[in-house]
N, CA and C atoms as an extended XYZ file, in Angstrom:
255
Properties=species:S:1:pos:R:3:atomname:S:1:resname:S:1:resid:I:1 pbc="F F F"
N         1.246        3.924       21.747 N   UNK     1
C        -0.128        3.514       21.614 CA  UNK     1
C        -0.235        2.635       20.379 C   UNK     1
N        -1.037        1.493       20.816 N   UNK     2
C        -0.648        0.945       19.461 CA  UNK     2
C        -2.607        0.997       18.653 C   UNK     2
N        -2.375        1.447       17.333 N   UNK     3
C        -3.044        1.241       16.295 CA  UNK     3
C        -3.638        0.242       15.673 C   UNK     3
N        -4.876       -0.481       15.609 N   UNK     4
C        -5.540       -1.381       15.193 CA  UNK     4
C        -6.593       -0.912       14.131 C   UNK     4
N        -6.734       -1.382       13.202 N   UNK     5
C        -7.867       -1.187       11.933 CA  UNK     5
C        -8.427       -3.297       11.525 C   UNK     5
N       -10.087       -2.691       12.081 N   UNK     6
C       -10.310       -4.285       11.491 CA  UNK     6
C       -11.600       -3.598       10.012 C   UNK     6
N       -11.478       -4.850        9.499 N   UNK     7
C       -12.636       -5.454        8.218 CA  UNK     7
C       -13.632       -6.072        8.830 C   UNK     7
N       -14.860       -5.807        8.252 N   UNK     8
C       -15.809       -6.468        7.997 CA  UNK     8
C       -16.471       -6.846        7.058 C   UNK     8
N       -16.674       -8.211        6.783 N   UNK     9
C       -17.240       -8.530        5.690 CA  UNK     9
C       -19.071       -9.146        5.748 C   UNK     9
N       -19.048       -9.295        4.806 N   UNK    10
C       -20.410      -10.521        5.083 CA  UNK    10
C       -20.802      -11.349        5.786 C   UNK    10
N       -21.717      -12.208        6.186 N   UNK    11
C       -21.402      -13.382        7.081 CA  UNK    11
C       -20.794      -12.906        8.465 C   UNK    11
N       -20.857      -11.794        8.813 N   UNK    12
C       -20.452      -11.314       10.302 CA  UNK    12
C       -19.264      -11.448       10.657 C   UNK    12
N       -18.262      -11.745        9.678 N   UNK    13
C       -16.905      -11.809        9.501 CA  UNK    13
C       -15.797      -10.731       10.009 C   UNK    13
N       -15.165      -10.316       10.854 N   UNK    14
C       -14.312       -9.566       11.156 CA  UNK    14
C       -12.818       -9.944       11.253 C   UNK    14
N       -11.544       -9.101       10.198 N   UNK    15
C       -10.613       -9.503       10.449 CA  UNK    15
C        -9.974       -8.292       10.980 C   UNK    15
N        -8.700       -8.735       11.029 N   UNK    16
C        -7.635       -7.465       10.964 CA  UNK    16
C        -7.361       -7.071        9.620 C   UNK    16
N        -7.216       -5.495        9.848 N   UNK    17
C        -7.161       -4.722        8.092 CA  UNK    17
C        -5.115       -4.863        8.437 C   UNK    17
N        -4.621       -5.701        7.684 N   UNK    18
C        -3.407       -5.514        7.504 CA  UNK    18
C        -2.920       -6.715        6.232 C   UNK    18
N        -1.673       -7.065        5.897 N   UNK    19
C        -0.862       -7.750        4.727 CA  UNK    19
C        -1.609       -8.663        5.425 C   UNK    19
N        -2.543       -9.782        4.400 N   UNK    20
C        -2.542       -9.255        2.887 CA  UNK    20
C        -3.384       -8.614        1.906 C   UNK    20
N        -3.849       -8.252        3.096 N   UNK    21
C        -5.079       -6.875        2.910 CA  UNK    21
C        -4.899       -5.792        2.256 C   UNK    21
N        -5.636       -5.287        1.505 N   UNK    22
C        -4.928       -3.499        0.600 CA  UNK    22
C        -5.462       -2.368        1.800 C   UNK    22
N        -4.546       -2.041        2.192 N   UNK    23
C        -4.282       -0.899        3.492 CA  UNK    23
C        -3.762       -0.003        3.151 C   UNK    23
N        -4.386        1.506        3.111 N   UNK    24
C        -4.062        2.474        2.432 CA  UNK    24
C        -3.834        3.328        3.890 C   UNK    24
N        -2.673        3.890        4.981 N   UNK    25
C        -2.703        4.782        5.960 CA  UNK    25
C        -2.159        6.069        5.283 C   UNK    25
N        -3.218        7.548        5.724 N   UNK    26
C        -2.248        8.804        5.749 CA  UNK    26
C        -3.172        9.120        6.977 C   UNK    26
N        -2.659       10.237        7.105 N   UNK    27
C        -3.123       11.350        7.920 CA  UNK    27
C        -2.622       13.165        8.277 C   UNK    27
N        -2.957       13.790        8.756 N   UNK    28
C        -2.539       14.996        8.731 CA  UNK    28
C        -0.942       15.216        8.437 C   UNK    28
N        -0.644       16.550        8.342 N   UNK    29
C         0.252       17.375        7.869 CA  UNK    29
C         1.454       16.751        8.658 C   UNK    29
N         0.903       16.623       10.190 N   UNK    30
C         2.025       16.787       11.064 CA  UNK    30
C         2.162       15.523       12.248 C   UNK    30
N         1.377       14.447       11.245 N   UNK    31
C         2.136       12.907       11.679 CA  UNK    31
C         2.757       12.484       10.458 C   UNK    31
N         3.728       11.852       11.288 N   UNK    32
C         4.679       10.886        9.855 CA  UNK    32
C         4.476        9.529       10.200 C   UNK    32
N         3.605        8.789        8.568 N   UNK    33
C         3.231        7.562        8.484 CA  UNK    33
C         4.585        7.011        7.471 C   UNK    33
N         4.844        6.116        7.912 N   UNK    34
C         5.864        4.619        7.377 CA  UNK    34
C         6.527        3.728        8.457 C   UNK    34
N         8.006        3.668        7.902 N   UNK    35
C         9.041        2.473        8.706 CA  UNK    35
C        10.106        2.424        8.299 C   UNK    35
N        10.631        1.906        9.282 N   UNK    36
C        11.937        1.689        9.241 CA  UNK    36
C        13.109        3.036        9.110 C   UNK    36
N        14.374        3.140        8.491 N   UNK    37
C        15.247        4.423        8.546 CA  UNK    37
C        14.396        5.727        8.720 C   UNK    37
N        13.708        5.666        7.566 N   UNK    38
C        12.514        7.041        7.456 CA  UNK    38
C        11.881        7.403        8.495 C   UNK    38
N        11.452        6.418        8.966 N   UNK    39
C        10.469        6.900       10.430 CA  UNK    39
C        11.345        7.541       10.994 C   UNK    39
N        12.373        6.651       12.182 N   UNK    40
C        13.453        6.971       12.130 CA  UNK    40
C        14.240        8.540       12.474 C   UNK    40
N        13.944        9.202       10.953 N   UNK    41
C        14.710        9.908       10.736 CA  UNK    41
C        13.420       11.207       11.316 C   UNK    41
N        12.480       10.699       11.122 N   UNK    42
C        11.318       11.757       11.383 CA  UNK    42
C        10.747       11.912       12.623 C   UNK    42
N        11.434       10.685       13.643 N   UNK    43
C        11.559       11.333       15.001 CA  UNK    43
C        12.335       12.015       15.315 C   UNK    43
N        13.545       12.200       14.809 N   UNK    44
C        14.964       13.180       14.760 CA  UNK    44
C        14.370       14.289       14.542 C   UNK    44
N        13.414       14.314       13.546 N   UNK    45
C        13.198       15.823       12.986 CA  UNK    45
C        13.085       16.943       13.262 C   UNK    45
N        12.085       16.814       14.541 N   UNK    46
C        11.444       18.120       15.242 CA  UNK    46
C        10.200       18.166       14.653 C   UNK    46
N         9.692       18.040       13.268 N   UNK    47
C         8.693       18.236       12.123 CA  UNK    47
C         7.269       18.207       12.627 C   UNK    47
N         7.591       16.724       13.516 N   UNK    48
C         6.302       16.165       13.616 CA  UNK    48
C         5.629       16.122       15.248 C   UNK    48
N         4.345       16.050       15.117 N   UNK    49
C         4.197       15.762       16.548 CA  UNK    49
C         3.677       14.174       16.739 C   UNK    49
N         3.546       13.154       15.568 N   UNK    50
C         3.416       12.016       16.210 CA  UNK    50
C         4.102       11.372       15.102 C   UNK    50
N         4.556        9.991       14.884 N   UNK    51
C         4.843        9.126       14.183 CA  UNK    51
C         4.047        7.651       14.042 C   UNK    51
N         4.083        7.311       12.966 N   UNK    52
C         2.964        5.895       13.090 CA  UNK    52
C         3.928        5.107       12.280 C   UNK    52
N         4.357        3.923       12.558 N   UNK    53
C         4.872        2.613       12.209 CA  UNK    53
C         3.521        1.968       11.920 C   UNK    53
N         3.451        1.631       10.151 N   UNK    54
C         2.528        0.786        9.740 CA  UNK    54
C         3.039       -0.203        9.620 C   UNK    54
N         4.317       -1.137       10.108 N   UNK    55
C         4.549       -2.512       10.145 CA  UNK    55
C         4.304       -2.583       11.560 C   UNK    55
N         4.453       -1.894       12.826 N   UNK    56
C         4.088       -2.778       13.899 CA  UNK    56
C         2.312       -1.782       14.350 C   UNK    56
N         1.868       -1.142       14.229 N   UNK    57
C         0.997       -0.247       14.594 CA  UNK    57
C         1.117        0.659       15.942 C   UNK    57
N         2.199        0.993       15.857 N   UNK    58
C         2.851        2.047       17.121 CA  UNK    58
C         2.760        3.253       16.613 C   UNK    58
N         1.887        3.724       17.267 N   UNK    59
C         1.704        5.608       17.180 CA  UNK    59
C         3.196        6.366       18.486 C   UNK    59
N         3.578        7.027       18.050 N   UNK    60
C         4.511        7.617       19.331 CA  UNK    60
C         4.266        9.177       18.887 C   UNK    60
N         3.770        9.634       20.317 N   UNK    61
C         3.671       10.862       20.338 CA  UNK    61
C         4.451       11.439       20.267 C   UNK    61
N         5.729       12.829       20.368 N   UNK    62
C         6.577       13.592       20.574 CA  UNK    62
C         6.551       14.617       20.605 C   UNK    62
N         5.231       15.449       20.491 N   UNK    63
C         4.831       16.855       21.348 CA  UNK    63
C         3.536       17.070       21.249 C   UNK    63
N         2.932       17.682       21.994 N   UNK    64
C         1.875       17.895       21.965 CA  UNK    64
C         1.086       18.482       20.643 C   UNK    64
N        -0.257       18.010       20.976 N   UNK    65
C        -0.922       18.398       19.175 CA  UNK    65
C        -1.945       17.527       18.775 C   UNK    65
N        -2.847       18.431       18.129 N   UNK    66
C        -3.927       17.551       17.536 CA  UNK    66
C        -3.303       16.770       16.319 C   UNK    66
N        -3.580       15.203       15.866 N   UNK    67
C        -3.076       14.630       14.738 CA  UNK    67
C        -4.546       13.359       14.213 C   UNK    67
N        -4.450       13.659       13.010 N   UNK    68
C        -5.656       12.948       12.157 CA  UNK    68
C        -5.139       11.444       11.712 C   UNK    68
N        -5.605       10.803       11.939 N   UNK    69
C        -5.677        9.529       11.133 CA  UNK    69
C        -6.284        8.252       10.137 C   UNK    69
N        -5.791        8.859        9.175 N   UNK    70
C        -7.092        7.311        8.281 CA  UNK    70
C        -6.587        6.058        8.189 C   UNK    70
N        -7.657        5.271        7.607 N   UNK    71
C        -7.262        4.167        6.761 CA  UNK    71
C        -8.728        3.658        6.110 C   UNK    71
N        -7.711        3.342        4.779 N   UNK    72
C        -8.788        2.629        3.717 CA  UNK    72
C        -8.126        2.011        3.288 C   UNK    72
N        -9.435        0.390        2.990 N   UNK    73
C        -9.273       -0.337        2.495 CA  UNK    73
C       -10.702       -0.693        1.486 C   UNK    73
N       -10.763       -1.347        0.412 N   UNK    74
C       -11.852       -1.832       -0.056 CA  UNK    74
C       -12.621       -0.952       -0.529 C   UNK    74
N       -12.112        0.246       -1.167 N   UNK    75
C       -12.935        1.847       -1.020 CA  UNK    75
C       -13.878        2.138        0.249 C   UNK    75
N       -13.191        1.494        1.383 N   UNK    76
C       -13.715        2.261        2.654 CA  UNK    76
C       -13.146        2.623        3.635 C   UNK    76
N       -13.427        3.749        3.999 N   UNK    77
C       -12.453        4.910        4.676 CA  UNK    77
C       -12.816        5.058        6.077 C   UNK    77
N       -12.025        4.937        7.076 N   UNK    78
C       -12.588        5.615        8.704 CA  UNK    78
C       -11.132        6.724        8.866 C   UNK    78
N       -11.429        7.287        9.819 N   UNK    79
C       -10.921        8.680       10.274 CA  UNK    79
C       -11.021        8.686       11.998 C   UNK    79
N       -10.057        9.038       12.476 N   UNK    80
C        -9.449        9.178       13.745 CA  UNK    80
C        -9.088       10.399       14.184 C   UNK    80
N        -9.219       11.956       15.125 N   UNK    81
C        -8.391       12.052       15.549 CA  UNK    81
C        -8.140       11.792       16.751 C   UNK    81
N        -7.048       12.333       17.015 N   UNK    82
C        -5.861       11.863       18.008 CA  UNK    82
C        -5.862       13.305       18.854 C   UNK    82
N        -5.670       13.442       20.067 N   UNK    83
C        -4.971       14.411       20.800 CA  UNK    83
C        -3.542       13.623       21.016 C   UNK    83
N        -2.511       14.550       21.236 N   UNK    84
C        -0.957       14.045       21.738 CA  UNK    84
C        -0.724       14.852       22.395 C   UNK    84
N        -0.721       14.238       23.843 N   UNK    85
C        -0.122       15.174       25.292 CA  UNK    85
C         1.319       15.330       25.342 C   UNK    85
């Protein structure tokens, strides 16, 4: 599933919230947010029930489970959750 976060500014302006934007992602206990080896290694894990790649915006589920998601930018915050079948 892929993950999208936009901005709005003034002037009715809407972008995408990403580089070179200040993009702050976490979320619950039991998704793992990053990239590359690490991610990676945290689908190996067992740990988690979803993973999020913040360079391409791919959520991948891997067991079932409720999982939370933020992002802030600009001191402003939205919140997501997620079911994972």
């Amino acid at each position: 599933m892929e993950i999208k976060a936009t901005g709005h500014q003034a002037g009715n302006l809407t972008f995408p919230l990403m580089y070179p934007a200040s993009v702050k992602w976490s979320g619950s206990e039991n998704v793992y947010i990053g990239t590359g080896d690490a991610l990676n290694k945290a689908k190996e894990s067992n740990q988690y029930d979803a993973v999020f790649d913040t360079a391409t915006g791919i959520l991948t589920g891997l067991k079932a489970g409720e999982i939370s998601l933020t992002v802030e930018s600009n001191g402003v915050e939205a919140n997501k959750d997620i079911t994972v079948h």
